[in-house]
N, C-alpha and C positions, 0 to 999 in steps of 0.2 A: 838837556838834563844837566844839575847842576853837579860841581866835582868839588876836589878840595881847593880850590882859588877862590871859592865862592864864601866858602868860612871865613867871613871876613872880622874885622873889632868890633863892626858896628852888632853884625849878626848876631855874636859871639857873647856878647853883655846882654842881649836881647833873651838868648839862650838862659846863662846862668842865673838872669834876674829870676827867672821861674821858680827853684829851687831856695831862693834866697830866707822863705820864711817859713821851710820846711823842715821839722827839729834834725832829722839826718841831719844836714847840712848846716845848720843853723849854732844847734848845741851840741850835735853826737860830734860830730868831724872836729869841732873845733877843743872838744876836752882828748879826742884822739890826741892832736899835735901836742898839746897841755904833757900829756905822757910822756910822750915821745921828747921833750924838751927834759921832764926830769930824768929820765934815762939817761941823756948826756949829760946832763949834769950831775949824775953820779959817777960816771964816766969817768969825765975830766977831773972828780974831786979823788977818782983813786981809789972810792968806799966802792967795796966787790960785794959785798952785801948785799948793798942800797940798790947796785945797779942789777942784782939777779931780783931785787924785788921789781924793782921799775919796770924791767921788762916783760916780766910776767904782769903789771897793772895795763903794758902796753897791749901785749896779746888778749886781755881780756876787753879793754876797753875797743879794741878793731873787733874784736870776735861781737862786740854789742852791735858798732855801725852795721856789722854785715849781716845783722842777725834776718834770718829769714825766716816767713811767717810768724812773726811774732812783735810785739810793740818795743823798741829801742826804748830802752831806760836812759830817763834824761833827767840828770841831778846838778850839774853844775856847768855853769856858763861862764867856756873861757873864752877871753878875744885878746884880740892883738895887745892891748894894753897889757898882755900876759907876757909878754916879749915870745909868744911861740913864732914868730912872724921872722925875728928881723935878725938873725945868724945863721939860718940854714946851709947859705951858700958855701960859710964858714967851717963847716964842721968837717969832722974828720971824712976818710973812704972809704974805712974800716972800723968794723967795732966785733967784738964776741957776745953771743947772746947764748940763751942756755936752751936744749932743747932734749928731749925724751934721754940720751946716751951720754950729755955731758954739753960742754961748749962747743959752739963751730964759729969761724970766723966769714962775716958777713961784708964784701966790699962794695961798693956803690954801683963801679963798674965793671962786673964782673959775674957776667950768668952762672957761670959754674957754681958761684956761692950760694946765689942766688936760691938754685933748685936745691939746695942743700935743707930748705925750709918744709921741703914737700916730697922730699925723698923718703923712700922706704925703711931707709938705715936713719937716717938723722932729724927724721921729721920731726914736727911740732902737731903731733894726732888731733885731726880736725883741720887741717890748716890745709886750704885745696891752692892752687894759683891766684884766683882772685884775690881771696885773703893774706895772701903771699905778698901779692902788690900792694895792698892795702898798709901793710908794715914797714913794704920800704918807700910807700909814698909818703908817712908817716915820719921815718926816720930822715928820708933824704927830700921832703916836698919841693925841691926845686929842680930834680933828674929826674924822678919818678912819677910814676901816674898808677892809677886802680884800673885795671883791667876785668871786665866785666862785659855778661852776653849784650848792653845795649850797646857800649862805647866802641866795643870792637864791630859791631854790625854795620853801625855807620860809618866809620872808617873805613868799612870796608865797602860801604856802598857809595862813600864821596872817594875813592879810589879802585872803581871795580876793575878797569881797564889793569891797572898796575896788579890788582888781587888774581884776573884773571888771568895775564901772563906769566907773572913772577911767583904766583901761588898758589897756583891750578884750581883755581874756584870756577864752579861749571856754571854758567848766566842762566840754563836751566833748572839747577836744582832747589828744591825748595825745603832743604833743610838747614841750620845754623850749623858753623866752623864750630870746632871744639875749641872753648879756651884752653891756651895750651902755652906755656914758656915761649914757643917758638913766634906764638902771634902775637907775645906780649913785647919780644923785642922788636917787631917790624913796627907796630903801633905805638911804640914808646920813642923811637925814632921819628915818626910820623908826626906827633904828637910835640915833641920838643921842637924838631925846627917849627914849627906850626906858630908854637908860644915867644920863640926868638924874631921869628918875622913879624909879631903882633906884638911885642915885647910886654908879656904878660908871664903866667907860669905855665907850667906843663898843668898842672890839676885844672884849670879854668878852664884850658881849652877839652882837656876830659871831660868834665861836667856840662861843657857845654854841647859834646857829641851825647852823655847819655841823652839828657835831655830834648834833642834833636832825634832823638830813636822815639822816645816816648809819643812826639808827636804824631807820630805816624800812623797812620787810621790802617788798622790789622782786619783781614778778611773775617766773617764774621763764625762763629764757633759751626764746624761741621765743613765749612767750604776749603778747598786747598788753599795751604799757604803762600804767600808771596814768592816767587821765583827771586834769582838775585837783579835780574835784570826791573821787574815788575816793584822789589824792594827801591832798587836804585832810582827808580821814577818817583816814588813817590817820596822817599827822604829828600830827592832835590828841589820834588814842589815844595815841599814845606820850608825850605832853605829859602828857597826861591821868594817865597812869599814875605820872608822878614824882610823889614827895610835896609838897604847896604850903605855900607859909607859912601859918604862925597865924596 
């Protein structure tokens, strides 16, 4: 059975190519970043205005990517020649963003702030965990990742041993982990050294776990679901089966 060694660069571009000419990914994600660039760039110009509009153009444009059951509205095609690509690293830890009560201050690394987005008290109404990630994968794309039911499944299935000791996941059961904060930082941990041993980004090798989930041939409607053990067998065939680096 394959595990996380087995994600390797080669596999991994095999992965994300799938997705590559799909408008999520294509056009939605990339006027995502678009946003999220003029955000900080109202930011940094000091215009408090500009930056509570930006934010709100960001929250609405992630609320598009993630829209579910419905067709993503896709209007403008930004790409790298946009400069969203090439200062992330750069950018501050910390920013203020505006949410139902007033401002709360957002840091990079820092979960407390974090849940501050999906809290009861200082939410942004509609805003669940995924979509959460989605905003600071948006603002921070080279720490963060989009936490989501495929990318955490596989993660957790090319690490069951580790899910099963360290996070009581039962090799019997045949239901899904709840996205949760808590599996967002195990997986985002996961996930970046992942992208530093492959020296790519954290979102690539995300995308390239959802993708890998998708492959996966699901029991057919009426029969019992995959156990985690029976999951894990079958995401490492399909791993298995892409070609690996020399």
């Amino acid at each position: 059975m394959a595990d996380w060694s087995d994600l390797d660069d080669q596999r991994m571009k095999a992965l994300v190519v799938t997705g590559e000419d799909r408008p999520g990914f294509g056009v939605v994600w990339p006027n995502v970043l678009w946003t999220a660039q003029l955000f900080w760039q109202a930011r940094t110009a000091g215009d408090h205005d500009r930056r509570i509009e930006t934010w709100h153009h960001l929250v609405m444009a992630v609320g598009n990517f993630k829209r579910q059951g419905g067709t993503q509205i896709c209007l403008l095609r930004a790409s790298a020649e946009d400069g969203i690509w090439s200062d992330h690293y750069a950018r501050p830890d910390l920013c203020k963003v505006q949410t139902l009560t007033g401002e709360v201050e957002l840091r990079r690394d820092a979960p407390d702030t974090w849940k501050l987005l999906t809290s009861d008290k200082e939410c942004v109404k509609g805003v669940d965990v995924a979509t959460a990630t989605t905003l600071l994968s948006a603002l921070w794309p080279g720490t963060h990742v989009i936490i989501d039911l495929r990318d955490l499944r596989a993660s957790i299935g090319l690490n069951l041993a580790e899910a099963v000791t360290g996070r009581g996941v039962n090799t019997d059961n045949r239901r899904d982990v709840e996205v949760s904060w808590d599996w967002y930082e195990w997986m985002r941990t996961k996930i970046v050294s992942k992208a530093v041993e492959l020296r790519t980004e954290p979102l690539t090798v995300e995308r390239a776990l959802y993708w890998l989930d998708r492959r996966v041939k699901r029991p057919r409607k009426g029969e019992p679901k995959q156990s985690w053990t029976e999951y894990a067998e079958a995401l490492g065939g399909v791993l298995l089966e892409l070609e690996p680096s020399s």
